[in-house]
N, C-alpha and C positions, 0 to 999 in steps of 0.2 A: 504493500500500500504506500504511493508516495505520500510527500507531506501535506503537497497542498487536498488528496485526496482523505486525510484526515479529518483536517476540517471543514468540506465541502461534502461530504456525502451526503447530507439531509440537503432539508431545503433552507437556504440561505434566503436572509433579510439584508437589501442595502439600503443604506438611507441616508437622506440629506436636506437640509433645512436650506431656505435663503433668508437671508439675513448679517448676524453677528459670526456666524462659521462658514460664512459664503463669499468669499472676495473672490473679485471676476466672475461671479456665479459659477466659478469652478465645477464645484460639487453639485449644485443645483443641475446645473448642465449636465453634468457626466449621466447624472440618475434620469433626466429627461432623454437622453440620449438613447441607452438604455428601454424607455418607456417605445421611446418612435421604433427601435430597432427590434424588439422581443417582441412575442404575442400575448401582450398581457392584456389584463382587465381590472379597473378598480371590485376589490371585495370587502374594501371600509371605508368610510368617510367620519373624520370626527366630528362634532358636530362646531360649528366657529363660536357661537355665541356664547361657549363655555370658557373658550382660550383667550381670545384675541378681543385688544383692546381697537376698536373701529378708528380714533382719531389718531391712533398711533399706526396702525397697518389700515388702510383706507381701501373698502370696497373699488374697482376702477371699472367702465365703464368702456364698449368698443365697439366697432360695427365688424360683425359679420361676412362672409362671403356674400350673403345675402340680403348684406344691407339693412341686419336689422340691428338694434343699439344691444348688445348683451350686456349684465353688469354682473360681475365676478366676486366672489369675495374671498378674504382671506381662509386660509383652509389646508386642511392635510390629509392627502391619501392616500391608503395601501391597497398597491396591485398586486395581484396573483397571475402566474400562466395560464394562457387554454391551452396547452399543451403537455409533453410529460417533464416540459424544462423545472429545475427545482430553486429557479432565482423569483423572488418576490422583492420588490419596490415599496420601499416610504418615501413621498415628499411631500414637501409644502413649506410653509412660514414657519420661521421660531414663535411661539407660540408668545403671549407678553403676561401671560398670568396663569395662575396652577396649573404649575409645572407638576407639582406631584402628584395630583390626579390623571393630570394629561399622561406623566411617565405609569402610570399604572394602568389607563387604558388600554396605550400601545404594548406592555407587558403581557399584558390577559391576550393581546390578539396576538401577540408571537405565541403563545401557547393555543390559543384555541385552532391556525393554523400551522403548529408543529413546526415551528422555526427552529432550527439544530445551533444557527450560527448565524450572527449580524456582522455586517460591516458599514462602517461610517465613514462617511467621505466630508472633508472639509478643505476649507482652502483659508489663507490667513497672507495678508501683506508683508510682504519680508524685502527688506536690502539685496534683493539679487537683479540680475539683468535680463533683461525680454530675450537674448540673442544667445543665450544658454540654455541647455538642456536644463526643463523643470523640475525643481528639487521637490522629492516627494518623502514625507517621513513616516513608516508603518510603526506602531506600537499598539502592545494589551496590557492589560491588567492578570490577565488568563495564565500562569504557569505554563500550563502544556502548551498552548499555541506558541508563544513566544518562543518553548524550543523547535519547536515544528518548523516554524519560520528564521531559526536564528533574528530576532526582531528584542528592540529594548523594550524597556518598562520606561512610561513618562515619568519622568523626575519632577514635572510642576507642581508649583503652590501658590492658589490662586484664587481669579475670577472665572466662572468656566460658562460655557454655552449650554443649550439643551442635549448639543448631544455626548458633553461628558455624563451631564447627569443619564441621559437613557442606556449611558455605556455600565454606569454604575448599575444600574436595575438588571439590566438584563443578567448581568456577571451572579446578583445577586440571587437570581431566578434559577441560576443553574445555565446561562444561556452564554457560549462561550462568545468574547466580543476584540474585533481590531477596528482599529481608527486608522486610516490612510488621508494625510494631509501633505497638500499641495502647495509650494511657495508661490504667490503671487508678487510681480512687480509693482512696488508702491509707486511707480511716477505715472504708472495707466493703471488708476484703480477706480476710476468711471467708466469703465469699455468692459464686455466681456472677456474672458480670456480663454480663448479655445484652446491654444497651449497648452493651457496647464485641467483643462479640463479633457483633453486627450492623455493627456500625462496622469492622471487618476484611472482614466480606462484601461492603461495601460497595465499599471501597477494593479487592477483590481483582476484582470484578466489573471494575471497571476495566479492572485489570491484564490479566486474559486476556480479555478483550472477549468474553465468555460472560454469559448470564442467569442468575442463579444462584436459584431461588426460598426466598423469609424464611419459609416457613412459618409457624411462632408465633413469631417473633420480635418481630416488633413488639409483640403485645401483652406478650409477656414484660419487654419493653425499658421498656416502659409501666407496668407496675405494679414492676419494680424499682425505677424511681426514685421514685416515688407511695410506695412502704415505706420511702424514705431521708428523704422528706420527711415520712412521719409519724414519723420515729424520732428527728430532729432537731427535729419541735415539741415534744417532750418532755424535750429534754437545749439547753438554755441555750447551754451550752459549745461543743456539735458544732454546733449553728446558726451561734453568731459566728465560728467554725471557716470554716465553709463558706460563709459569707460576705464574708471576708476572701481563700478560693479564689476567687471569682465575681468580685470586684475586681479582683485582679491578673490572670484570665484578659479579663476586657471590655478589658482596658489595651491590649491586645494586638491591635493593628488589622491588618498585614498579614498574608500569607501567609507571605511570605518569615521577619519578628519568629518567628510561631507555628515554623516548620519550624527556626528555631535552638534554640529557649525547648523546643520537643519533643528535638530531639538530646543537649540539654546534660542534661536531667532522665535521658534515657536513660543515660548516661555516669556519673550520681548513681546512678541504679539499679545498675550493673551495678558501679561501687567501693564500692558498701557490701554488696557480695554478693547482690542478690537476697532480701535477708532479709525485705523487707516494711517498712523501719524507715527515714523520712525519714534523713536522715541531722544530724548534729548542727546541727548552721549552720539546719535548719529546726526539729529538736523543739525545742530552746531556749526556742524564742517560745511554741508551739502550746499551749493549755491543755488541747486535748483528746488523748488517745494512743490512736490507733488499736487496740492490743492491749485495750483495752473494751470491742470489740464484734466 
């Protein structure tokens, strides 16, 4: 039995929030992607008026193919296969209020559909550069997986998002859980990043030893960074910026360096809240400030 066949025999739950654990809609994307690509079908919906605060996450409103006004609301939902695939999907909103009911819903329904194993995708702003391979960091709480995977244990102490706490329940349920996060570039943290939302596909294929199909992702992946490269020959500043990222990322020779240099960034992310904003020890030096573009 290989390793990754350890932990993927049942039926696996992936999941991800947009939000405060969603930069570049990374993870959002990857689990959307996912949704378009598989044959699945919603088999929950939670219900929104129990989680979500309306003037904090706002209903939005659209036209249709056929031109009719829809209006959407905030919300989260788990799909199942119509098929014999054994991958199920959560997504939706970070949720802005009970959280511990909310984490006990989604608890009861990985049991009541016999979930073996979850994986949680996240993405978080970090000091790296668009023109580099996406730093992606796996870690559990789980003993056995962690050796399964040669993969750490998070070292943080902190502020966390919903889906540390849903990591925390599940583990707690008996429900073994990895978290795969994705470095985003902080100077394009208003744009999607298919990058690095391919770069979780990737690393997640992995994980559950499934084929997962990129659709247009690559070429998406391709011309995001092709727009950051022509956005930076026209600003001076974001070039020697980005420049000065590419240095200290090539300095970085093994795997092991990379998987610490990713952990610690992620730890910077998660104590300065999630905000989006290097934190001081980096803007100090930096000429250029992300909140420009």
């Amino acid at each position: 039995m290989s390793v990754s066949t350890e932990f993927s025999h049942g039926r696996l739950l992936v999941v991800a929030f947009e939000g405060w654990n969603d930069a570049g809609e990374a993870a959002s994307g990857a689990v959307r992607t996912l949704k378009e690509q598989l044959d699945v079908s919603a088999i929950k919906e939670l219900d929104p008026e129990d989680y979500f605060d309306y003037q904090f996450n706002r209903p939005s409103i659209a036209v249709d193919e056929d031109g009719n006004r829809t209006l959407s609301w905030p919300g989260v939902t788990m799909y199942g296969p119509n098929d014999d695939a054994k991958v199920h999907l959560l997504i939706g909103t970070e949720p802005s209020r009970g959280w511990k009911t909310f984490t006990a819903e989604i608890v009861d329904a990985m049991g009541a559909f016999e979930i073996s194993g979850v994986v949680f995708l996240g993405a978080m702003l970090a000091d790296v550069p668009h023109s580099r391979p996406i730093s992606v960091f796996v870690s559990s709480e789980n003993v056995k997986v962690r050796e399964q995977f040669s993969i750490e244990r998070s070292s943080y102490e902190g502020p966390v998002g919903i889906l540390s706490v849903l990591a925390d329940a599940a583990e707690k349920a008996g429900i073994p859980a990895i978290s795969i996060w994705a470095s985003v570039p902080h100077y394009v943290h208003n744009a999607p990043s298919p990058k690095a939302t391919l770069a979780l596909i990737d690393k997640l294929e992995e994980i559950i030893d499934i084929v997962i199909p990129r659709g247009d992702l690559l070429d998406e992946a391709t011309a995001w960074e092709k727009g950051i490269d022509a956005l930076a020959g026209d600003d001076d500043d974001m070039a020697s910026y980005i420049e000065q990222l590419e240095q200290a990322r090539d300095t970085v020779d093994s795997p092991e360096a990379s998987g610490e240099a990713i952990a610690k960034e992620f730890e910077r992310y998660l104590r300065r809240g999630g905000d989006g904003k290097p934190d001081s020890g980096a803007a100090g030096e930096d000429p250029w400030r992300p909140k420009d573009y």
